[in-house]
N, C-alpha and C positions, 0 to 999 in steps of 0.2 A: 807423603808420597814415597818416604823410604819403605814402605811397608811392613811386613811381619820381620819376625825373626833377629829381633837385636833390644834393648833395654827397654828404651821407651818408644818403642810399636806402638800404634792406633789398630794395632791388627792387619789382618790383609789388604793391600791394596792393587786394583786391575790397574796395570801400568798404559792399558789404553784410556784407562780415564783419565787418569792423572797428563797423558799427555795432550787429551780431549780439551781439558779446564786449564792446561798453561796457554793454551790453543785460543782457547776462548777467551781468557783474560787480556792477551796481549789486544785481541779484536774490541774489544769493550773500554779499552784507554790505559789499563795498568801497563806501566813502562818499566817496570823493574823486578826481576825473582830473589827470594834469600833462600838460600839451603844452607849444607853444611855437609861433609865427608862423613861424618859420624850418622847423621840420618839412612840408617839403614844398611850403615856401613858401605858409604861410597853408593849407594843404590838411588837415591834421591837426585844425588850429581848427575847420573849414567842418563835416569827420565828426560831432566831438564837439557842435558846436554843431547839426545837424540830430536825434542824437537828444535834446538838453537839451530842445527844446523839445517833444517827446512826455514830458518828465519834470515830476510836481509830488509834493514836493516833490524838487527838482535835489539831486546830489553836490555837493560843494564843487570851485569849482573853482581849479585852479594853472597858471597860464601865464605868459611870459616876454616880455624887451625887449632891445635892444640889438643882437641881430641883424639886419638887414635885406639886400635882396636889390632889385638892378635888375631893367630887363624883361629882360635876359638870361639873368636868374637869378645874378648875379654877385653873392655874399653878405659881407657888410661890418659891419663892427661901428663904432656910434654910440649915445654917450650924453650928447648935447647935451639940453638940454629939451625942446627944439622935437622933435625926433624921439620922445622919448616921448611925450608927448602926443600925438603924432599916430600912432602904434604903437598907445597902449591905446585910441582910437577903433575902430582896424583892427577888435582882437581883439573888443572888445561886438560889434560886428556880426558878424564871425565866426561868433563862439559864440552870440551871440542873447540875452544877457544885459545886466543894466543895473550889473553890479557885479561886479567880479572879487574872486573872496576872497583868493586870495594870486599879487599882482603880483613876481614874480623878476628882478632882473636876473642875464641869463643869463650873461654873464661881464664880468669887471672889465677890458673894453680899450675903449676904450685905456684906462691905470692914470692921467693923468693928470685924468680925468673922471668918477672915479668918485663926488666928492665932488657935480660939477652931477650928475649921473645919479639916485644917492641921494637928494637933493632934490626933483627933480623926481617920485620916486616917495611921498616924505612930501606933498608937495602934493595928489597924486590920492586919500591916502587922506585929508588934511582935507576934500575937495571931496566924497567919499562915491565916488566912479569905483572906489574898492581899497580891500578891509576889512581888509588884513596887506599888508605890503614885506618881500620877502624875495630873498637874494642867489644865486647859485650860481657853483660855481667859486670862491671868494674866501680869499684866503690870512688868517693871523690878523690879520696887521698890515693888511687889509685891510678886516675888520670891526671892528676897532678905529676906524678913518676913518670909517667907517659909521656906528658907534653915539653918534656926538660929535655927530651932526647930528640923528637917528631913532633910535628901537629896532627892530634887525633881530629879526625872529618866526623867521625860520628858514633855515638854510644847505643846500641843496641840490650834494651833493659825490658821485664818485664812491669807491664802498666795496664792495669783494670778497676772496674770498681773497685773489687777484689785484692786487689794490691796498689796498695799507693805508697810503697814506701819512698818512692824516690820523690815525692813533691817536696819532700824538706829540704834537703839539701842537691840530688843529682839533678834536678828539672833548674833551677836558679841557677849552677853552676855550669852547666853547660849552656843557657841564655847567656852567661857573660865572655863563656871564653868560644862562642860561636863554634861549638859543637852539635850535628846534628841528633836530634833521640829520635832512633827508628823504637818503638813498641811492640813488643809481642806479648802474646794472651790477651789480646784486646776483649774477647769473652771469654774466658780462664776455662779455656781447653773446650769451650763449645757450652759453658753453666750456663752461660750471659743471654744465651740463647730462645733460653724459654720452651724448649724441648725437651727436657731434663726430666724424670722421673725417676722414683725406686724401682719400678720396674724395666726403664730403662737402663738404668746402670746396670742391673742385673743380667739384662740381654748382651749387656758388653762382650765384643768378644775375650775369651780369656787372656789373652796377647795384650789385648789393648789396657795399656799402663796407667789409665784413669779407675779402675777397678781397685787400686793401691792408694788413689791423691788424696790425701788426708778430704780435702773440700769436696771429696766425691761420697765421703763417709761417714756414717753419722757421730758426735750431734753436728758437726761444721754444717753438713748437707742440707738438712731440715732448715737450719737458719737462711742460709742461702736460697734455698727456695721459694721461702716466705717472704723472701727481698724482689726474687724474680718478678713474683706472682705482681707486687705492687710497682714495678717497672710495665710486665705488661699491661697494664690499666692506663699508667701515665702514656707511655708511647700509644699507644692505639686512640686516645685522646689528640696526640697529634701527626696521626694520618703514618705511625713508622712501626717497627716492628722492634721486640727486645736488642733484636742484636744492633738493629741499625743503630738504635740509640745509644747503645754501652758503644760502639765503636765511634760515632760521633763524639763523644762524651770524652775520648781518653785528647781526642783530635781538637778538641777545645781551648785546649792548652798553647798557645804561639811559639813554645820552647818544644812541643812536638813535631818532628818532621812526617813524621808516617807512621800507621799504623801496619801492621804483618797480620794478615788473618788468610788464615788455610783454609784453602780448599780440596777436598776431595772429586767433586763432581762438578762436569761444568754451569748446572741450572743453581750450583747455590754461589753464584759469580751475582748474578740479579739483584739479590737481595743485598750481598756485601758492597758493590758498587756504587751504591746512591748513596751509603752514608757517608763518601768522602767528598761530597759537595755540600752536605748538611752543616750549615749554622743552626746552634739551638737557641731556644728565644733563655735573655736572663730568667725569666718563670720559672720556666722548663728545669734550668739549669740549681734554680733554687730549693726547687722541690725533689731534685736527685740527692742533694745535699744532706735536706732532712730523711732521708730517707738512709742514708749510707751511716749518718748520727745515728738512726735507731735501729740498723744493722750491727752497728758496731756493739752498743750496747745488749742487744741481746744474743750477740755472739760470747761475749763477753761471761754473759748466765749461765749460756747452757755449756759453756767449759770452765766453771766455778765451781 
């Protein structure tokens, strides 16, 4: 929803849809938004916050610090104090609100500041500015540093089939020290989808920063496809569709709190909806497994 004209754009976006499908989503049960100041450079915020304020009672809402951006749009990461505080000023006016409920720092760089950065985010929520501090991006030994100083509420990580690096160590460790894991890329940027082609990629618009995702290009792509192809078979076996399934799938997990999956338009709310009430049968869940085993491996060939 930040639109064109900044790093990683999707391309153009009609700001009446965007605020069509926040519209719609709140209607259909989703109780909570994540953005970030950097989406769009502040333009993400500006959507969500034009329709907060047509809303009583508001979603909860999750937005981020650390990123920042010149007038050229040159985007830079800082997490000095002085920069947040004057970032979580930005986003209240953005958004229109007097209290952000869960303040993120959007990534841990530089590594050497993450201990002021963290600080400065426990200070905003003494002050009443932030009702939760919560991290994204952050390695264990990362939220370990974190939680000496504050208790982090919750780790926002990328989790898909597509990516599982954090089952080893980030998914266990935040089960034990009762930190929640919001997910994003639940279908890595829309592959998981089942709507993906070469000739769709190629219609991309030029803006749109999937045109660059290694996973959007070959050989990654091609392997990836051929994993699709045999999800849609499995899912439509029981009665759901690719995405629903990869997003049930990441939600499977009792150490995940939430999945993030974007929307552009409000008719594809429908579809994302129903898989947060989906349990998968163990089967189900066994035969994703062999399947991601012979993912890997022939991911594994065709970049050898």
């Amino acid at each position: 929803m930040g639109g064109s004209g900044w790093k990683a754009s999707w391309g153009p976006q009609d700001d009446n849809d965007s605020r069509a499908t926040i519209r719609r989503a709140i209607e259909t049960g989703i109780n909570w938004i994540d953005t970030a100041p950097v989406y769009g450079l502040g333009h993400s915020e500006e959507v969500v916050g034009s329709v907060l304020a047509e809303l009583s009672p508001r979603p909860l809402i999750a937005t981020k610090c650390c990123r920042i951006w010149d007038e050229a749009g040159n985007i830079s990461y800082n997490l000095k104090r002085a920069s947040i505080r004057a970032e979580v000023e930005a986003s209240l006016r953005r958004l229109r609100i007097e209290v952000i409920d869960l303040y993120q720092i959007h990534w841990p760089v530089p590594d050497e500041d993450v201990e002021e950065g963290w600080s400065a985010v426990a200070e905003l929520i003494a002050e009443g500015k932030v009702r939760y501090g919560g991290v994204s991006n952050f390695s264990v030994e990362q939220l370990k540093r974190a939680q000496s100083i504050h208790p982090v509420t919750s780790l926002q990580t990328l989790y898909s089939m597509l990516g599982r690096r954090l089952e080893k160590e980030l998914l266990p460790f935040c089960a034990d020290n009762n930190i929640g894991v919001l997910v994003f890329s639940s279908l890595q940027k829309g592959l998981l989808t089942g709507k993906f082609s070469p000739q769709w990629v190629a219609g991309l618009h030029p803006e749109d920063h999937r045109k660059k995702d290694i996973n959007f290009t070959e050989p990654r792509f091609g392997v990836h496809l051929k994993l699709v192809e045999k999800l849609k078979v499995l899912a439509t076996g029981i009665g759901m569709t690719p995405a629903q399934l990869s997003i049930a799938w990441t939600l499977r997990d009792p150490a995940v709190t939430s999945a993030i999956v974007g929307s552009r338009k409000p008719e594809q709310l429908a579809e994302i909806i129903k898989a947060g009430s989906t349990t998968l049968p163990v089967k189900v869940l066994d035969t994703v497994a062999t399947l991601l085993r012979e993912h890997r491996d022939n991911l594994r060939n065709a970049l050898n």
